[in-house]
C-alpha positions as CSV (number, residue, x, y, z in Angstrom):
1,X,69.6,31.3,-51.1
2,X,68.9,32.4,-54.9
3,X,66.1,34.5,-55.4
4,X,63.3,32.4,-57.5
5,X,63.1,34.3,-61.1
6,X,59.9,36.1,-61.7
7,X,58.1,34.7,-65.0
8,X,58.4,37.0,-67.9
9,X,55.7,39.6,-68.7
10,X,55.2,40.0,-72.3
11,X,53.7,43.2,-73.6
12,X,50.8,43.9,-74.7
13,X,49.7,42.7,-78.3
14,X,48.8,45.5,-80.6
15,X,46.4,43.5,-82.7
16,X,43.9,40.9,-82.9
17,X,46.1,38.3,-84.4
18,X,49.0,38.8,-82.1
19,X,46.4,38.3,-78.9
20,X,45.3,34.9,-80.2
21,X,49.1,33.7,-80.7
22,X,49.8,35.2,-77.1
23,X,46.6,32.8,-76.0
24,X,47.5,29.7,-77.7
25,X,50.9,30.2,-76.5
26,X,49.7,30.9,-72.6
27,X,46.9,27.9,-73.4
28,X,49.7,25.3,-74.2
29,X,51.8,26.7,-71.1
30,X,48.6,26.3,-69.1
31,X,48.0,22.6,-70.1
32,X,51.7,21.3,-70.3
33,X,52.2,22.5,-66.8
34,X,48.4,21.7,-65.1
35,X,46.5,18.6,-67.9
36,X,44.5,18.8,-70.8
37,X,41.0,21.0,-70.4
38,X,43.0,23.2,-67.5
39,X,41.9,26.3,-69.9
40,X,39.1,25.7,-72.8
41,X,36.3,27.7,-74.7
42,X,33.2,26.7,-73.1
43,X,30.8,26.6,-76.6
44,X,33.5,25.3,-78.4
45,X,35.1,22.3,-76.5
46,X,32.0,21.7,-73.7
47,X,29.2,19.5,-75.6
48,X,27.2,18.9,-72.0
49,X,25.9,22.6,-71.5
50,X,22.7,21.0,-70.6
51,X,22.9,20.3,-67.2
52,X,21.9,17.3,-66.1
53,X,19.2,16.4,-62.9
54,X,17.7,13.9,-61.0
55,X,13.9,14.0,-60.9
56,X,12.5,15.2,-57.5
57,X,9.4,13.0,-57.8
58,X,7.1,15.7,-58.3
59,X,7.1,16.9,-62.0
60,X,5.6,20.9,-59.8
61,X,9.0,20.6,-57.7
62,X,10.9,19.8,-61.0
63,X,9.5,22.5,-63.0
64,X,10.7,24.9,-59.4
65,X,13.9,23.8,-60.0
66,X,14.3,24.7,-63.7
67,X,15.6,21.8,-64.9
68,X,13.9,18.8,-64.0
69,X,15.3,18.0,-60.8
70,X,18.1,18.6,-58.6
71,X,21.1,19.1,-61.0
72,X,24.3,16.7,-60.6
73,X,27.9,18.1,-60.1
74,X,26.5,20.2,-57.0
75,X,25.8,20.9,-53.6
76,X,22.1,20.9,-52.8
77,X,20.2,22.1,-49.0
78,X,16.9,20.9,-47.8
79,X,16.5,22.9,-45.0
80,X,12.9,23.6,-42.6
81,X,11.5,23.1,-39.7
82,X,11.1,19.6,-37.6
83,X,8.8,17.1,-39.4
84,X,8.0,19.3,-42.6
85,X,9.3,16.7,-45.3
86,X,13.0,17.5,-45.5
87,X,13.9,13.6,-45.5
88,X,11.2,12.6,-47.7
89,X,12.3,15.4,-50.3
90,X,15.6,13.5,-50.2
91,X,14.6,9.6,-50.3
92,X,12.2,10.6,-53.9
93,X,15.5,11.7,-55.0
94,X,17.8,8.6,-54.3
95,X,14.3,6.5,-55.5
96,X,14.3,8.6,-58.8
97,X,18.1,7.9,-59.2
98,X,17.7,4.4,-58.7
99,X,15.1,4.2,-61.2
100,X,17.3,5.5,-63.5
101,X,19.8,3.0,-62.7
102,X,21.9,5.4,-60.1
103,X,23.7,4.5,-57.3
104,X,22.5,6.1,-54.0
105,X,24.0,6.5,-50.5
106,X,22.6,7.5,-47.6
107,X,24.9,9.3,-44.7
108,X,22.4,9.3,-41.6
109,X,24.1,11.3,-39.3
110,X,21.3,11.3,-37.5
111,X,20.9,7.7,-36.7
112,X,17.2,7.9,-37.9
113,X,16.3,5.9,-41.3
114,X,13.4,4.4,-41.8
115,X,14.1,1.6,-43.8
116,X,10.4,0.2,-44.1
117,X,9.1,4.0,-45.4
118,X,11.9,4.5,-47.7
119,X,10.8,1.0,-49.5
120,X,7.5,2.7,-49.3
121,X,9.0,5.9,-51.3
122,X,10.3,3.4,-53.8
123,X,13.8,3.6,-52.4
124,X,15.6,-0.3,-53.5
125,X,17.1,-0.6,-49.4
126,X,18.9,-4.1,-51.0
127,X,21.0,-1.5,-53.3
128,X,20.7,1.8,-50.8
129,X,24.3,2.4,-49.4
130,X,24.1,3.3,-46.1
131,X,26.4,4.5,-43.2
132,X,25.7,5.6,-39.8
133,X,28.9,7.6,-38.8
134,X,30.1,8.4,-35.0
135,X,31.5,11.6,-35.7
136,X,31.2,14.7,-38.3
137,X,34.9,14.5,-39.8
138,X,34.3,10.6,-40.3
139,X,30.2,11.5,-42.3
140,X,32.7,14.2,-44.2
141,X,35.4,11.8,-44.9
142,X,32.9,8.8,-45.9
143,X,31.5,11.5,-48.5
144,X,34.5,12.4,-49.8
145,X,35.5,8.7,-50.2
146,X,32.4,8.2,-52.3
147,X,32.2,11.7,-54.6
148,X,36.2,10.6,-55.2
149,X,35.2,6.9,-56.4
150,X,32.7,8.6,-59.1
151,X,30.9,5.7,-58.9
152,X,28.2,7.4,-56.7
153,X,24.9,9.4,-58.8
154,X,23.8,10.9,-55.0
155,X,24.8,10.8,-51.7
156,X,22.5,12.2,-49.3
157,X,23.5,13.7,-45.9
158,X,21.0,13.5,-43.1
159,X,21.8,15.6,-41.6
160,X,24.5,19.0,-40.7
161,X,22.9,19.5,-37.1
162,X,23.7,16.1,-36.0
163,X,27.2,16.1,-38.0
164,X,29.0,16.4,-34.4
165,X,32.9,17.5,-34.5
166,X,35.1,14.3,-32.6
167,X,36.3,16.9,-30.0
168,X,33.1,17.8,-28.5
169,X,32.1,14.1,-28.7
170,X,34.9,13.7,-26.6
171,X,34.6,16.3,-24.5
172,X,32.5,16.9,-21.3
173,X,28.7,18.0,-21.0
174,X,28.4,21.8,-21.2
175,X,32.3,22.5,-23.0
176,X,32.0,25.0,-25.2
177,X,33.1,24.6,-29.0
178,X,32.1,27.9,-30.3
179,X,32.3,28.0,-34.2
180,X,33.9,24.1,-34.3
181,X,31.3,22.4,-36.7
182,X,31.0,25.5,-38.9
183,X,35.1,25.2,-39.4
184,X,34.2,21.7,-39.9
185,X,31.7,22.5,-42.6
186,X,33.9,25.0,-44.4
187,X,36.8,23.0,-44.9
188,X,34.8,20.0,-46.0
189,X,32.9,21.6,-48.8
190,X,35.9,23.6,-50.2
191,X,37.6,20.1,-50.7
192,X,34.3,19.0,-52.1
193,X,32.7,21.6,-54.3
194,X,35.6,20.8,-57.2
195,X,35.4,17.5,-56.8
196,X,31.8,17.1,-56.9
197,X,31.7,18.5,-60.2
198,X,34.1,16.8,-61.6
199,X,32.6,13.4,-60.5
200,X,28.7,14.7,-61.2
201,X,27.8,13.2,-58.4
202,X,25.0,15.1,-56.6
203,X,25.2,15.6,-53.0
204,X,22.1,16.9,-50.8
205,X,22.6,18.3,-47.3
206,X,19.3,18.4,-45.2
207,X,19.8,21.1,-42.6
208,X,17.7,22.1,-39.6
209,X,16.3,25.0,-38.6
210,X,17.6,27.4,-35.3
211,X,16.8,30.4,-33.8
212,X,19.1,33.5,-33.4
213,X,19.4,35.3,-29.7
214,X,18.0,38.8,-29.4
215,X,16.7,39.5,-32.8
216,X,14.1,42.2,-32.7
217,X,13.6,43.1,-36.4
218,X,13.9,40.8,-39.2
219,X,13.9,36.8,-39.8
220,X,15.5,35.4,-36.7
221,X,15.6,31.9,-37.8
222,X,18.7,30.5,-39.3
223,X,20.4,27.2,-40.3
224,X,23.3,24.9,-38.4
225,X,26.7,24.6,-39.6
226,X,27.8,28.1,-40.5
227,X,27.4,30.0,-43.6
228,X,30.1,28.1,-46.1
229,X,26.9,25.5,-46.6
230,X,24.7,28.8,-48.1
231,X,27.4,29.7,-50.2
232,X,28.6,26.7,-51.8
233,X,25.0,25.1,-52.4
234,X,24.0,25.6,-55.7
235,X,20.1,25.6,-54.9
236,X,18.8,25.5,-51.4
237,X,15.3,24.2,-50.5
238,X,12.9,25.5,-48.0
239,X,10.6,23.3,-47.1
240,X,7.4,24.3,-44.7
241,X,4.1,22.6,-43.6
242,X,0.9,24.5,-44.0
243,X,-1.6,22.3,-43.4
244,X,-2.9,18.9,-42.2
245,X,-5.0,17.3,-45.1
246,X,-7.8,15.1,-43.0
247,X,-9.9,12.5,-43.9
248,X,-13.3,13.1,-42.4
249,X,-13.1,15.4,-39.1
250,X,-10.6,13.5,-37.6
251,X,-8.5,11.2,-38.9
252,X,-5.1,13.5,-40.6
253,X,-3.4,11.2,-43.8
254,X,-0.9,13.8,-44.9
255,X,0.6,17.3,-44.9
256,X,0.1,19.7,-47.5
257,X,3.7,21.5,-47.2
258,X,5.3,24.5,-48.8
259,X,8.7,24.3,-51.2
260,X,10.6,27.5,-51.5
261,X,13.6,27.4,-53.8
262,X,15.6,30.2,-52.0
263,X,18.6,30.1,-53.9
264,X,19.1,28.6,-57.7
265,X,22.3,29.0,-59.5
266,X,21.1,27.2,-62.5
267,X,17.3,28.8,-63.0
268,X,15.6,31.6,-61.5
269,X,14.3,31.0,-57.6
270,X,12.0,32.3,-55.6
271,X,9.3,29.8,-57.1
272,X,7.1,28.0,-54.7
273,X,5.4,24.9,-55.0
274,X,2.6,23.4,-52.4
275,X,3.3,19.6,-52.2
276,X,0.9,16.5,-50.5
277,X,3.2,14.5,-48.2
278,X,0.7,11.8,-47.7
279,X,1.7,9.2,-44.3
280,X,3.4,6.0,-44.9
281,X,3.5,6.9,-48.7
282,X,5.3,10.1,-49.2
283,X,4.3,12.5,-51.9
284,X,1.4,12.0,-53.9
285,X,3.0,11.9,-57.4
286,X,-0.7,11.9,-58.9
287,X,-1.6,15.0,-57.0
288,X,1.6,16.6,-58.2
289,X,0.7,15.6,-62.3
290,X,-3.3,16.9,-61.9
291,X,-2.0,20.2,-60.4
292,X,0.4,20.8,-63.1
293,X,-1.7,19.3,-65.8
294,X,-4.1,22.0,-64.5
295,X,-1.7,25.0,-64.1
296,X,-0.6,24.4,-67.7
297,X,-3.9,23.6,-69.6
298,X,-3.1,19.8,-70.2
299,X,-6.5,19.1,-68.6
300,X,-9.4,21.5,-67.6
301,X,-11.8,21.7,-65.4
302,X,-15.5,22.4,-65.3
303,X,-17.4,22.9,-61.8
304,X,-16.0,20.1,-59.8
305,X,-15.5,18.0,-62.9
306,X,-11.7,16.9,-64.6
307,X,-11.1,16.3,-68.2
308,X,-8.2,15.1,-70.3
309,X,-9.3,16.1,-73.7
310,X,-12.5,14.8,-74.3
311,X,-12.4,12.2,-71.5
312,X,-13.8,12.9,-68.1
313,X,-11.5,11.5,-65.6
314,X,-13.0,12.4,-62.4
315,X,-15.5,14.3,-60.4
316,X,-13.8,16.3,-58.0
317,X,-9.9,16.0,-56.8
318,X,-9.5,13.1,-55.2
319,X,-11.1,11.2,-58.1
320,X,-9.7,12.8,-60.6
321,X,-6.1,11.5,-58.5
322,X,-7.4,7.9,-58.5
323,X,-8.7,7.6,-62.3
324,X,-4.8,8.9,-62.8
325,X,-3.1,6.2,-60.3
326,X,-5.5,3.5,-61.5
327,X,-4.5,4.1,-65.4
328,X,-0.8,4.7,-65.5
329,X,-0.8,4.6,-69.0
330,X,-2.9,8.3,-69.2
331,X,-0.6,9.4,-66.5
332,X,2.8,8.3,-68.2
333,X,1.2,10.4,-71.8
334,X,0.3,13.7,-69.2
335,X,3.9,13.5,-67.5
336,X,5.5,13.1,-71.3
337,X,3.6,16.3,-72.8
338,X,4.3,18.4,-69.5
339,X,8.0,17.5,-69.8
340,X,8.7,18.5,-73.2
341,X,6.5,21.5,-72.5
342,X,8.5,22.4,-69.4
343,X,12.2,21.0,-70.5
344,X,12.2,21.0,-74.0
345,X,15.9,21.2,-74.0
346,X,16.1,18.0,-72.0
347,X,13.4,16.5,-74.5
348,X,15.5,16.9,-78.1
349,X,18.5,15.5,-75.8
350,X,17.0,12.5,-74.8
351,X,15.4,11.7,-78.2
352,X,18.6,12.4,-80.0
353,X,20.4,9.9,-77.8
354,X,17.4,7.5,-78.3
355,X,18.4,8.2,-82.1
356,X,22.3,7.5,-81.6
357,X,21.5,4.6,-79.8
358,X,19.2,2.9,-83.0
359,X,21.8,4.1,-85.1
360,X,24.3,1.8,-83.5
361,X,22.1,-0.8,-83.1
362,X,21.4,-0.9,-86.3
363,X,25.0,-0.7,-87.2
364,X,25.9,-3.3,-85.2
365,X,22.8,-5.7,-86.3
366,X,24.7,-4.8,-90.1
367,X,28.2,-5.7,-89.1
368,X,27.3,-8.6,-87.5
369,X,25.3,-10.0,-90.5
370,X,28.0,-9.3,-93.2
371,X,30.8,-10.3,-90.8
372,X,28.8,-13.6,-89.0
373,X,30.7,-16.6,-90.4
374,X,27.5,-18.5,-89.8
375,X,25.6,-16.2,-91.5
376,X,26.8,-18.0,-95.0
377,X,25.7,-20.8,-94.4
378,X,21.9,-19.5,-94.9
């Protein structure tokens, strides 16, 4: 059997003009043999260097994030202990998206969705995709299916504990699978991670919580599924309760819970954020607005009094919240100056495509009135 040739290596260029011929010449190799955009200059031929997000539905969490939300083309992990808010994190999301006109789906793994609170959260259940998988390769597969189709804005997956490999489903109580869903994991999301951001679809894992054997110094808490889900998440959430918020001495109508961003690959982490989960409703958007109207100056306060430039709008917090969720209008104007305060980038984008979008209007409005046939008859 002939020996396959080796390809030819060229020496070295001796000037700056003989490197760029050598690159043209290895960039048109590159693309005739792999597609177009195999190999390109990234300010040159790249116009969306803005990275694009879906709002968390809290503008504190967005600002966390760095860029308004959880951004698309990647791998996201809400991750914390039993009831701290994980799930609701994740339905704001796909409610956000939906707003926006987005497609959602919803992998419970878990076999757990409420669909009465997610209407609650401002989740559409009549356009919600849902699926309720037996086995971990077939929630994997059914995600790969949809990130493939490009069709999908976010697909959440609820979540990696109960993602349950076919062969211990199969097999008897107490077998031991050591390392089987964490192969499972890692083969998944290296088939994915390419794929995902090429179809910008955004894909959030929501991981539990476990505890390691024997540790004596240190954190010994850890996540399921192995480590490949740490590594190819592009911004991992920790998410932690600290308090019950009570109305009166007994009755408790929320959490007041703890977001961490542990891990951002497209801002800087380590920023925390203290949310209100509030029961049956999720989290309190208004809440959300007064603290970071507060945090950046957008309103001040005075004793226990609120005001949004010369208006009083409450005395103390919890009327200061309901003056904002009973005039929508003020809240909308708040949101809008913290937005282009916090993401201005994101602000010039939108209004220049608001502007491109008149513009062909416009255009179209002119065509149509020179080219109408009926129009000569007026």
């Amino acid at each position: 059997m002939a020996k396959k040739s080796m390809p030819e290596t060229r020496p070295a260029p001796t000037n700056n003009e003989e490197k760029q011929k050598a690159l043209e010449a290895a960039r048109l190799q590159i693309e005739k043999q792999f597609g177009k955009g195999s190999l390109m200059q990234l300010g040159k031929e790249r116009q969306d260097l803005h990275i694009e997000s879906i709002p968390s539905g809290s503008i504190l969490l967005d600002a966390a994030l760095g860029v308004g939300g959880y951004p698309k083309g990647r791998v996201i992990e809400i991750y914390g202990p039993e009831s701290s808010g994980k799930t609701t994190l994740a339905l704001h999301a796909i409610a956000e998206a939906q707003k926006r006109g987005g497609i959602a789906a919803f992998i419970d793994a878990e076999h757990a969705l409420d669909p009465g609170y997610a209407r609650n959260l401002g989740v559409n259940i009549d356009e919600l995709w849902v699926s309720q998988p037996d086995t971990g390769e077939q929630a994997l597969e059914i995600a790969e299916s949809l990130v493939r189709s490009g069709a999908v804005d976010i697909i959440v997956v609820d979540s990696v504990a109960a993602l349950t490999p076919q062969a211990e489903i199969e097999g008897d109580m107490g077998d031991s699978h050591m390392g089987l869903q964490a192969r499972l994991m890692s083969q998944a999301l290296r088939k994915l991670t390419a794929t995902i951001a090429k179809s910008h679809s955004c894909l959030i894992f929501i991981n539990q919580i476990r505890m390691k054997i024997g540790v004596m110094f240190g954190n010994p808490e850890t996540t399921t599924g192995g480590k490949a889900l740490k590594f190819y998440s592009s911004v991992r959430v920790e998410v932690r309760k600290i308090e019950t918020i009570a109305k009166g001495t007994d009755d408790a109508i929320g959490n007041r819970v703890r977001v961490k961003v542990v891990k951002n690959k497209v801002a800087p982490p380590f920023r925390k954020v203290e949310l209100e989960i509030m029961f049956g409703k999720g989290i309190s958007s208004s809440g959300s607005l007064l603290d970071a109207a507060l945090k950046f100056e957008l309103i001040e306060k005075s004793g226990s009094w609120y005001s949004f430039g010369e208006e009083r709008i409450g005395q103390g917090r919890e009327n200061a919240k309901l003056f904002l969720e009973s005039n929508p209008d003020i809240a909308e104007e708040i949101e809008k100056k913290l937005r282009i305060l916090l993401f201005p980038a994101a602000a010039v984008e939108k209004e220049d495509k608001a502007k491109k979008t008149g513009e062909t209007k416009k255009a179209d409005s002119t065509a149509g009135t020179v080219e109408d046939p009926k129009s000569e008859l007026f």
